[in-house]
DRENSE-178549 format. One record per residue (C-alpha): residue number from 1; residue in three letters; chain; z, x, y. Coordinates in steps of 0.02 Angstrom, whole numbers, plus 50000, padded with zeros to 5 digits. Example, Ala and Ser with C-alpha at 12.3 -4.5 7.8 and 13.67 -1.06 7.14 Angstrom:
<site nr="1" rest="ala" kette="A" zz="50390" xx="50615" yy="49775"/>
<site nr="2" rest="ser" kette="A" zz="50357" xx="50684" yy="49947"/>
END
This chain:
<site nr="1" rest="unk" kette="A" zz="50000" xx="50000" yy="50000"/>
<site nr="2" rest="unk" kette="A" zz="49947" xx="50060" yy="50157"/>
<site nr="3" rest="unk" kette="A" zz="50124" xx="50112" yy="50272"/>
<site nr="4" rest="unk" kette="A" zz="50130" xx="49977" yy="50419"/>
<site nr="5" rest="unk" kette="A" zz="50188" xx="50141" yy="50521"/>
<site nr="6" rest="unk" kette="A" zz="50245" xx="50108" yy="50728"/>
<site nr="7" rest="unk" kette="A" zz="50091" xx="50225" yy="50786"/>
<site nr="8" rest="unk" kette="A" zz="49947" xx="50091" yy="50723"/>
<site nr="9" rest="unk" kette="A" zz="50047" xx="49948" yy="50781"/>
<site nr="10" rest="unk" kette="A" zz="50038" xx="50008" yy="50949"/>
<site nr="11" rest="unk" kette="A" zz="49856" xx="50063" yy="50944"/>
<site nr="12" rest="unk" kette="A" zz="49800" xx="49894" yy="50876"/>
<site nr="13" rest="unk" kette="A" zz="49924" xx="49809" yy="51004"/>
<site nr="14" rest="unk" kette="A" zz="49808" xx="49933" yy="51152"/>
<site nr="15" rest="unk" kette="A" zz="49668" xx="49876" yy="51075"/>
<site nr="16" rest="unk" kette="A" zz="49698" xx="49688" yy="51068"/>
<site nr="17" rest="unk" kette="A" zz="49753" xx="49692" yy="51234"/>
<site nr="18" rest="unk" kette="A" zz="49629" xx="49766" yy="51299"/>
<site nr="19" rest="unk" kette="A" zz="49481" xx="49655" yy="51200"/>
<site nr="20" rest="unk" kette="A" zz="49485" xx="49511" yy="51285"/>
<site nr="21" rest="unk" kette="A" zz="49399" xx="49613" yy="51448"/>
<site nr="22" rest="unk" kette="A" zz="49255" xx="49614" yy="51336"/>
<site nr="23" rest="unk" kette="A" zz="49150" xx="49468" yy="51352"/>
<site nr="24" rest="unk" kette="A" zz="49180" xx="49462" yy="51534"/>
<site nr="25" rest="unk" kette="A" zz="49116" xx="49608" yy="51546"/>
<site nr="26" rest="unk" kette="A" zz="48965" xx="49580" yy="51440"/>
<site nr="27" rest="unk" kette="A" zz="48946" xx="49410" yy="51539"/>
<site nr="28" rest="unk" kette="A" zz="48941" xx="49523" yy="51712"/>
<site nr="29" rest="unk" kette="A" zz="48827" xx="49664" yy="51653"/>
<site nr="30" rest="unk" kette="A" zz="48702" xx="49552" yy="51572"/>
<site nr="31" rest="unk" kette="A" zz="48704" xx="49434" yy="51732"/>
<site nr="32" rest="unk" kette="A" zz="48700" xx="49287" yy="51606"/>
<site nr="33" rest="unk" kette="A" zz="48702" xx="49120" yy="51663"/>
<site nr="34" rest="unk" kette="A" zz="48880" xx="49048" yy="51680"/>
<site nr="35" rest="unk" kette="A" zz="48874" xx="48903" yy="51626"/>
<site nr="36" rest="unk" kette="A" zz="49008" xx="48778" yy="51629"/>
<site nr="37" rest="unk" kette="A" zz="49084" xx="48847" yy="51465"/>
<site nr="38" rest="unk" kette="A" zz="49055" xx="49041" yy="51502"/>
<site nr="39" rest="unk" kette="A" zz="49157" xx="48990" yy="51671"/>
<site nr="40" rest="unk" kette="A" zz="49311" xx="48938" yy="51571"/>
<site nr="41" rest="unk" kette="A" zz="49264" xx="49050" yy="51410"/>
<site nr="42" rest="unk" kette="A" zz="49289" xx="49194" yy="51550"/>
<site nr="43" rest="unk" kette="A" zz="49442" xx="49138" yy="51615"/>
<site nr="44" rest="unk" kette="A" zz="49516" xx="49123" yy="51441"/>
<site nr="45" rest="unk" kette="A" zz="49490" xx="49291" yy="51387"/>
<site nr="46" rest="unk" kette="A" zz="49559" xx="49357" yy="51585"/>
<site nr="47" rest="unk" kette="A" zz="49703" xx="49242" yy="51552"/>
<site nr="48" rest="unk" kette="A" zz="49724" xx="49331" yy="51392"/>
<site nr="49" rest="unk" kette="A" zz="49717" xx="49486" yy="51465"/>
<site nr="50" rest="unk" kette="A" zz="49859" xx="49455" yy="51565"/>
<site nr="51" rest="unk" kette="A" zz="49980" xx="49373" yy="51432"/>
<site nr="52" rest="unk" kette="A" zz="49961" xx="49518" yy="51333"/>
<site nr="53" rest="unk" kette="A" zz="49985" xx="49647" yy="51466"/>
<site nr="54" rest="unk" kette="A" zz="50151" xx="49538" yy="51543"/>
<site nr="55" rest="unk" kette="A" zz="50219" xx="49518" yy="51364"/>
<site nr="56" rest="unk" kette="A" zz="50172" xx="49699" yy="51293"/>
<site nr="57" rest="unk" kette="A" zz="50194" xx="49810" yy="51460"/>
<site nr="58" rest="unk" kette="A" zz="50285" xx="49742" yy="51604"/>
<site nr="59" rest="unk" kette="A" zz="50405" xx="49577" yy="51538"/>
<site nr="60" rest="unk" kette="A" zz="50424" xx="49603" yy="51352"/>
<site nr="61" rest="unk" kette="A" zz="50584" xx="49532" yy="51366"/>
<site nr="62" rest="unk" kette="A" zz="50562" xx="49385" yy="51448"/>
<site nr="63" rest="unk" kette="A" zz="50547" xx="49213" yy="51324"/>
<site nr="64" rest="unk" kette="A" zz="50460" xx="49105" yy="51464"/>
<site nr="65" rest="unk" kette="A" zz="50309" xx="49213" yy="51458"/>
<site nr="66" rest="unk" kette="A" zz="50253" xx="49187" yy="51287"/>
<site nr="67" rest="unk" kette="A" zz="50293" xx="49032" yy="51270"/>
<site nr="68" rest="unk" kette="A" zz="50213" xx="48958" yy="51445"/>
<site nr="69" rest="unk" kette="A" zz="50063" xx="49068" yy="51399"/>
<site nr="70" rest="unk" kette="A" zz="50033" xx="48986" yy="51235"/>
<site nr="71" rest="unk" kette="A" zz="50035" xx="48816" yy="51310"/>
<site nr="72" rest="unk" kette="A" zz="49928" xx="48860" yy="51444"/>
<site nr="73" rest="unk" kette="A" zz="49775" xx="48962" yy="51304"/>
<site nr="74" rest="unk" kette="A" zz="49792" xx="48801" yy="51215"/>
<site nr="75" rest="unk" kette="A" zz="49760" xx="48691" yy="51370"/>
<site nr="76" rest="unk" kette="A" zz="49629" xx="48819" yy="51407"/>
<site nr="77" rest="unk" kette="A" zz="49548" xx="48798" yy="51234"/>
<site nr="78" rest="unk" kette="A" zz="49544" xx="48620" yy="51200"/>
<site nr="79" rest="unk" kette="A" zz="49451" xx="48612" yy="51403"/>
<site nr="80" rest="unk" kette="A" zz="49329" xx="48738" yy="51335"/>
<site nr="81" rest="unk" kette="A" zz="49302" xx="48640" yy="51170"/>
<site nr="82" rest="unk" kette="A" zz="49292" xx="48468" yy="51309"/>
<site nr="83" rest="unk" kette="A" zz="49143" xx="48561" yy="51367"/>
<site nr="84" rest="unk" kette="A" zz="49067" xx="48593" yy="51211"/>
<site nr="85" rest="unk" kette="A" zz="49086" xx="48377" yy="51168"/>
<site nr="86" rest="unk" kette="A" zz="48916" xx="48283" yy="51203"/>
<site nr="87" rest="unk" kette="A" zz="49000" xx="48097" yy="51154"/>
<site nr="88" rest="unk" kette="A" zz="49095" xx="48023" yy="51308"/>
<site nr="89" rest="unk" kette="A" zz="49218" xx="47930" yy="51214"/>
<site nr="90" rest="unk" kette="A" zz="49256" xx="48095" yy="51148"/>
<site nr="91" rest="unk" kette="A" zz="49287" xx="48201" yy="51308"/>
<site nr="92" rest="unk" kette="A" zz="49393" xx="48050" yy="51357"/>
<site nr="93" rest="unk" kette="A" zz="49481" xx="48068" yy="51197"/>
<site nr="94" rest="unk" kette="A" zz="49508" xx="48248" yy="51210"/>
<site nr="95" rest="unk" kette="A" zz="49588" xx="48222" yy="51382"/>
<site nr="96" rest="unk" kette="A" zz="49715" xx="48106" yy="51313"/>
<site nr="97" rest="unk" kette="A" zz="49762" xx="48240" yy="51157"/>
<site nr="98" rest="unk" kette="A" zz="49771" xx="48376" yy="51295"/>
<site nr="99" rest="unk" kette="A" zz="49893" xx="48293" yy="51416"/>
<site nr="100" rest="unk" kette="A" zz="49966" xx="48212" yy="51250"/>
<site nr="101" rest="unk" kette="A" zz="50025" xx="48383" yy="51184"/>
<site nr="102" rest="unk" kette="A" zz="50066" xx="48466" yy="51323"/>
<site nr="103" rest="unk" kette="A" zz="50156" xx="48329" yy="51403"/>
<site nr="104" rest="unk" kette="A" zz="50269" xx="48330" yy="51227"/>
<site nr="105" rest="unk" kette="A" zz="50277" xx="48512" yy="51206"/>
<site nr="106" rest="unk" kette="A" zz="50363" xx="48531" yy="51403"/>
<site nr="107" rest="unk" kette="A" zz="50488" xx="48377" yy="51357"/>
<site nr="108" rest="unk" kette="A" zz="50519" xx="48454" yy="51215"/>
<site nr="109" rest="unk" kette="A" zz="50576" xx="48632" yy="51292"/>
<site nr="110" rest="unk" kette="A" zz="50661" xx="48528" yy="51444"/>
<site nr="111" rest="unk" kette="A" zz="50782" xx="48437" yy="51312"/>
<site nr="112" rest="unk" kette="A" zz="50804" xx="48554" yy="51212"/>
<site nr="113" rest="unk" kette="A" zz="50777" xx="48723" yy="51250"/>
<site nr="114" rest="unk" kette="A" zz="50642" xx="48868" yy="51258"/>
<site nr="115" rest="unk" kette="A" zz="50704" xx="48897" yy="51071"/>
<site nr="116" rest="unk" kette="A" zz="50668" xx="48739" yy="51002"/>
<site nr="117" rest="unk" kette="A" zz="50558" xx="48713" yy="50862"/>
<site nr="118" rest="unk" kette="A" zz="50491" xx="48898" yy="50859"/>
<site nr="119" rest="unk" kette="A" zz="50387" xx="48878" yy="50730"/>
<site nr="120" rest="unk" kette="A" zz="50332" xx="48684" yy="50708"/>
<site nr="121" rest="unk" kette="A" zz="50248" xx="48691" yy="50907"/>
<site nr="122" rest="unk" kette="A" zz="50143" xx="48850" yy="50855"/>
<site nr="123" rest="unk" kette="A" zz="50074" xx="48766" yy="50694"/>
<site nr="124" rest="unk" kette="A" zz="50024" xx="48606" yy="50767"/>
<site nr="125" rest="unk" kette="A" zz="49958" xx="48701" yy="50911"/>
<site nr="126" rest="unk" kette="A" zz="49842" xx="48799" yy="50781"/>
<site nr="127" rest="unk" kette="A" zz="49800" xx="48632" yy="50659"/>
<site nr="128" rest="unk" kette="A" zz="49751" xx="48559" yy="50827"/>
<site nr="129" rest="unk" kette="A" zz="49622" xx="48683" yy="50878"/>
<site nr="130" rest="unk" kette="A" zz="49552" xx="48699" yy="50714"/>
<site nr="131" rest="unk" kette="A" zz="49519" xx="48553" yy="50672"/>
<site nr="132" rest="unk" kette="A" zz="49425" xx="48521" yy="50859"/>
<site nr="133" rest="unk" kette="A" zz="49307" xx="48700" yy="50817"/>
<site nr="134" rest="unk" kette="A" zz="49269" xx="48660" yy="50647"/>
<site nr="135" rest="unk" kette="A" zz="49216" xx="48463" yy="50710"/>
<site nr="136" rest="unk" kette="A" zz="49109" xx="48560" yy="50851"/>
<site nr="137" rest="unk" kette="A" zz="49037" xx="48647" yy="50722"/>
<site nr="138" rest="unk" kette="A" zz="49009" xx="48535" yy="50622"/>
<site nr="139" rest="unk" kette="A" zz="48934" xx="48443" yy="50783"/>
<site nr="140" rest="unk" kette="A" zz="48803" xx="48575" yy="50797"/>
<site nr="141" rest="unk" kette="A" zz="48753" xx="48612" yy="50604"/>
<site nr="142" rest="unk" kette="A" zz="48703" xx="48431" yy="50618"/>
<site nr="143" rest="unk" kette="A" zz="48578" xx="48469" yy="50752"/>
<site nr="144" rest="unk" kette="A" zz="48435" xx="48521" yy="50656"/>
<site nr="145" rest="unk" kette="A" zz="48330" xx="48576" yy="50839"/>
<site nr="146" rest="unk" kette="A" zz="48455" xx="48743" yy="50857"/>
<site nr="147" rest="unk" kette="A" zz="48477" xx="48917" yy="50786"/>
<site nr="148" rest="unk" kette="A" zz="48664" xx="48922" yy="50769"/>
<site nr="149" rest="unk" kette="A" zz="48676" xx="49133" yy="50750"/>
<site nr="150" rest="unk" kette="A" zz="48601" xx="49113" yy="50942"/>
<site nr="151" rest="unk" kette="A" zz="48719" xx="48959" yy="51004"/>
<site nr="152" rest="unk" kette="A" zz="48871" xx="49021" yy="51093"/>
<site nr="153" rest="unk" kette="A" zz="48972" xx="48869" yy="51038"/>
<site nr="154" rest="unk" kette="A" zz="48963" xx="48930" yy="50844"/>
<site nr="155" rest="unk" kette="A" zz="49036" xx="49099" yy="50908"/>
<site nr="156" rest="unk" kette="A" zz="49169" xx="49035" yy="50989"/>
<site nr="157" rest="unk" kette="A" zz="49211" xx="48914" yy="50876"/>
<site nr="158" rest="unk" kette="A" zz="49194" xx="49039" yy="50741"/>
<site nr="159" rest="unk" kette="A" zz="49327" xx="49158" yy="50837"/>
<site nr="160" rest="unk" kette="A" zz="49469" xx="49006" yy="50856"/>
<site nr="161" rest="unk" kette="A" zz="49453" xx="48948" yy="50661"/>
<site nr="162" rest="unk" kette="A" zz="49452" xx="49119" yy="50622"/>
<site nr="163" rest="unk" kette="A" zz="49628" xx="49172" yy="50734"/>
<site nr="164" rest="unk" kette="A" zz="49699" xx="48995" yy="50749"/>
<site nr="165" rest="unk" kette="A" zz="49666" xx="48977" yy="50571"/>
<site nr="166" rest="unk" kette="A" zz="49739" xx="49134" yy="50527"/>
<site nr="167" rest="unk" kette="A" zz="49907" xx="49096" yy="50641"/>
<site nr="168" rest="unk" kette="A" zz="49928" xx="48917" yy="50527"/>
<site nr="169" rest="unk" kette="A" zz="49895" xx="49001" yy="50356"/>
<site nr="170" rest="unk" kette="A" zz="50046" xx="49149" yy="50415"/>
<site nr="171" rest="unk" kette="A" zz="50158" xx="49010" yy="50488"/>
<site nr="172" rest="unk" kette="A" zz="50152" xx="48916" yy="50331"/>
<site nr="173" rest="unk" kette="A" zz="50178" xx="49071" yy="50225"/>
<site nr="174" rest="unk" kette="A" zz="50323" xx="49130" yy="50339"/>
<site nr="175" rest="unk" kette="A" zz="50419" xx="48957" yy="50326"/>
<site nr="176" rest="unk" kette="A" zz="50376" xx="48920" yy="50139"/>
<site nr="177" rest="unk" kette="A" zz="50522" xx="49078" yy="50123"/>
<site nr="178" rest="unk" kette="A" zz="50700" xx="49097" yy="50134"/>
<site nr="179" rest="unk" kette="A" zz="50657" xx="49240" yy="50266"/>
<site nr="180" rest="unk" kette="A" zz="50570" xx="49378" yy="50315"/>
<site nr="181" rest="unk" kette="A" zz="50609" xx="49571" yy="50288"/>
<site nr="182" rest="unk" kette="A" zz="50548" xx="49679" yy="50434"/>
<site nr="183" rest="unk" kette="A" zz="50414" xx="49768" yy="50339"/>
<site nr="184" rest="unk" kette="A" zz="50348" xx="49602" yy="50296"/>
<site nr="185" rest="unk" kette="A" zz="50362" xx="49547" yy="50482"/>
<site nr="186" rest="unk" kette="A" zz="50256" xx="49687" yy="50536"/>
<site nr="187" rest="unk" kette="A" zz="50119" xx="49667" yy="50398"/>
<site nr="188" rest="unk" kette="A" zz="50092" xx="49490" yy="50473"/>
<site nr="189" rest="unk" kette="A" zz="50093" xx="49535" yy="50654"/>
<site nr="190" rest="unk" kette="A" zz="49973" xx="49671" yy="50594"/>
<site nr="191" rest="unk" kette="A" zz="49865" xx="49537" yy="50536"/>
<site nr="192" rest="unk" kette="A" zz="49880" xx="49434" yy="50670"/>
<site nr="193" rest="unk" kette="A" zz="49836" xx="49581" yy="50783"/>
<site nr="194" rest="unk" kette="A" zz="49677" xx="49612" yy="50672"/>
<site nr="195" rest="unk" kette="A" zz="49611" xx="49435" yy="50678"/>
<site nr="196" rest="unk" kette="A" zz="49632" xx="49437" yy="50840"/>
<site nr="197" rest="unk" kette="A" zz="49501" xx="49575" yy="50858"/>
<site nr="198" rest="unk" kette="A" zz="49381" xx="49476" yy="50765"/>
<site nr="199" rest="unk" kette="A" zz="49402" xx="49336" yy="50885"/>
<site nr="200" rest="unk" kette="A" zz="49387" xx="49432" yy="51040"/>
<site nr="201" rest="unk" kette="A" zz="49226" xx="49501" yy="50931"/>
<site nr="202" rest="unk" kette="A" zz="49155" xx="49322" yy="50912"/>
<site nr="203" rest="unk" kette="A" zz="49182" xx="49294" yy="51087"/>
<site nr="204" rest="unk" kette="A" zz="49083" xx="49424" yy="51143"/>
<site nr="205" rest="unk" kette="A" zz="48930" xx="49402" yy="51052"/>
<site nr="206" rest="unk" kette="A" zz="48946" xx="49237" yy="51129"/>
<site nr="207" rest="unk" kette="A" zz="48931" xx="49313" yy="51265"/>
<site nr="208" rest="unk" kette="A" zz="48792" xx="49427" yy="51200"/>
<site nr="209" rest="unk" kette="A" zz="48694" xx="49284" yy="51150"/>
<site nr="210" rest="unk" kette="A" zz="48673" xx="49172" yy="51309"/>
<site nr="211" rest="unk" kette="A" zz="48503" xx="49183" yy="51410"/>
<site nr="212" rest="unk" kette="A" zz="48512" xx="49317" yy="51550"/>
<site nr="213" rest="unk" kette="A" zz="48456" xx="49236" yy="51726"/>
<site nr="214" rest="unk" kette="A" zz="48276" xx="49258" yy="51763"/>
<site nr="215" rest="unk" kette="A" zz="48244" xx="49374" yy="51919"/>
END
């Protein structure tokens, strides 16, 4: 087994925290058109950015961080994933699960705490978001008139299933147990750190695949 040593923690954690600069980046130096989802897909992966350099470099000891921060990148998905909706009744839908949740999730930390439920919030957080990127996907294989490996939306639906996914499937393991040793602990955050990669990845060939501006 491969030794879950401090040094590639912290090289992965540099890494993932400094991925999400990617498809910005790709976005500016292609000059592709921004479109109403590249817009937010952009500010997602700044937002990003700056969770993980408040809650890895200058506040790693503060609880409200990572917890406001999750709420917001899940507010911030399920908009992008609004975007991606053609059906009206659906966007209208979508609104009402957005303010739904996050109207719930703030009661629930204003009753009872930013400790409550530390695990139940983050699962239905991640069930929520998968299930909305594998229904856009599933939304687009059904168009028969697209190329999916050049639609943006597959990519970035691709990248949540494939992080948000990953987040549920460790959640469940982790409670399914009694508890969890520290070497254990880090073997999952190393995973988590590693599908993260892959959806900062997805993300930017998103970004690689939209049509540059004509001059």
């Amino acid at each position: 087994m491969v030794k879950t040593g401090g040094s590639l923690f912290i090289a992965l954690t540099l890494v993932v925290m400094l991925m999400p600069l990617l498809p910005p980046c790709i976005i500016f130096i292609r000059k592709v058109w921004c479109t109403a989802v590249m817009n937010v897909l952009r500010i997602l992966c700044l937002f990003i950015f700056l969770q993980h350099l408040a809650t890895t470099l200058l506040f790693p000891s503060t609880p409200f961080i990572p917890i406001a921060a999750q709420l917001i990148e899940f507010t911030l998905v399920v908009y992008l994933f609004k975007l991606m909706i053609t059906h009206r009744q659906a966007k209208e839908a979508m609104n009402m699960l957005m303010v739904s949740v996050v109207s719930v999730v703030i009661t629930i930390y204003a009753i009872k705490g930013l400790a409550a439920w530390p695990n139940i919030i983050p699962v239905v957080q991640a069930l929520i978001l998968v299930t909305l990127a594998m229904i856009i996907l599933l939304q687009r294989i059904g168009n028969r008139n697209i190329v999916l490996l050049y639609e943006p939306v597959f990519w970035i639906a691709g990248g949540v299933i494939s992080y948000f996914g990953m987040v549920l499937f460790m959640e469940i393991i982790a409670s399914s147990g009694t508890g969890l040793s520290q070497q254990i602990q880090q073997e999952k955050d190393l995973v988590l750190l590693g599908t993260d990669m892959i959806r900062f990845a997805f993300f930017a060939i998103a970004a690689y695949v939209v049509p540059v501006k004509e001059s």
